[in-house]
C-alpha positions in Angstrom: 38.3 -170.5 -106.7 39.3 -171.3 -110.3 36.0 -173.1 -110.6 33.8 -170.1 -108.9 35.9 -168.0 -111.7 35.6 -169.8 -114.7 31.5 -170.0 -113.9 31.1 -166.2 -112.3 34.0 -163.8 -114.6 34.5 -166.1 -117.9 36.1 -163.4 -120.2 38.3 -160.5 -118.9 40.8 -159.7 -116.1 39.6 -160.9 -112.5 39.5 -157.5 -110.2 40.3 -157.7 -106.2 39.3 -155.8 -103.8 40.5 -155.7 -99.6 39.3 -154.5 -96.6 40.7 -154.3 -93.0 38.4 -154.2 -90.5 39.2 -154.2 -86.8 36.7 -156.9 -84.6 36.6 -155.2 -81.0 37.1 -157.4 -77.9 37.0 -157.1 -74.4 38.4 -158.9 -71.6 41.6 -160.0 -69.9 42.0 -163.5 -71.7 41.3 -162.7 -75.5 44.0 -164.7 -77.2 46.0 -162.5 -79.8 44.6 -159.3 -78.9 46.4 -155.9 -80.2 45.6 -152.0 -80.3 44.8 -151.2 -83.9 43.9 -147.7 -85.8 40.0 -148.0 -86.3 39.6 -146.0 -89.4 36.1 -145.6 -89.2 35.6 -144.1 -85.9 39.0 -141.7 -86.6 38.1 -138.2 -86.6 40.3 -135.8 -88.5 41.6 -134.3 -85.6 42.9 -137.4 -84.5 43.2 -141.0 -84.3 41.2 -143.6 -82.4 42.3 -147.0 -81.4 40.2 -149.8 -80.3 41.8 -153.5 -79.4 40.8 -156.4 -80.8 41.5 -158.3 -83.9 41.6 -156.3 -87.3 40.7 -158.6 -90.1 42.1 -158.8 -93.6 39.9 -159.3 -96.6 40.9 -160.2 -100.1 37.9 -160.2 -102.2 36.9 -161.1 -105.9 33.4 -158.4 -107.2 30.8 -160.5 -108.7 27.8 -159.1 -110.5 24.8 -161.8 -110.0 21.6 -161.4 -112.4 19.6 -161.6 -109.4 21.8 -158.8 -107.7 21.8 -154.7 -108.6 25.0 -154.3 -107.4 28.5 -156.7 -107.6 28.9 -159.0 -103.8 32.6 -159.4 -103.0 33.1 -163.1 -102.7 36.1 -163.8 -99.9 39.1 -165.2 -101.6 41.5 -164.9 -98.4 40.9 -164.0 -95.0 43.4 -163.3 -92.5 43.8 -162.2 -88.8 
């Protein structure tokens, strides 16, 4: 990562951005399964829950030349 940094962000403090996301499964047998909040689908009213895995993203903004708009490059990923 320090080498991605050094070439991508040179000068300035590195910004990080995260995202959960919740990966819906089905099925008796799925290995760590769990009923999550889905944010998205959530109205105000209430909440909706969907099982599955949820996903956690730390990501480092990059701005490419070729790009109009920063990607998010993954940094850490856990489940």
């Amino acid at each position: 990562m320090r080498f991605v940094l050094d070439r991508l962000l040179p000068d300035g403090p590195v910004r990080l951005v995260g995202d959960d996301t919740v990966d819906g499964h089905t099925g008796p047998h799925v290995y760590g399964k769990a009923r999550h909040r889905d944010a998205v689908r959530s109205p105000h009213s209430g909440t909706a829950f969907r099982y599955g895995h949820k996903w956690v993203v730390l990501a480092v903004p990059v701005k490419f030349p070729f790009a109009t708009r920063p990607w998010a490059l993954p940094a850490l990923i856990d489940r």
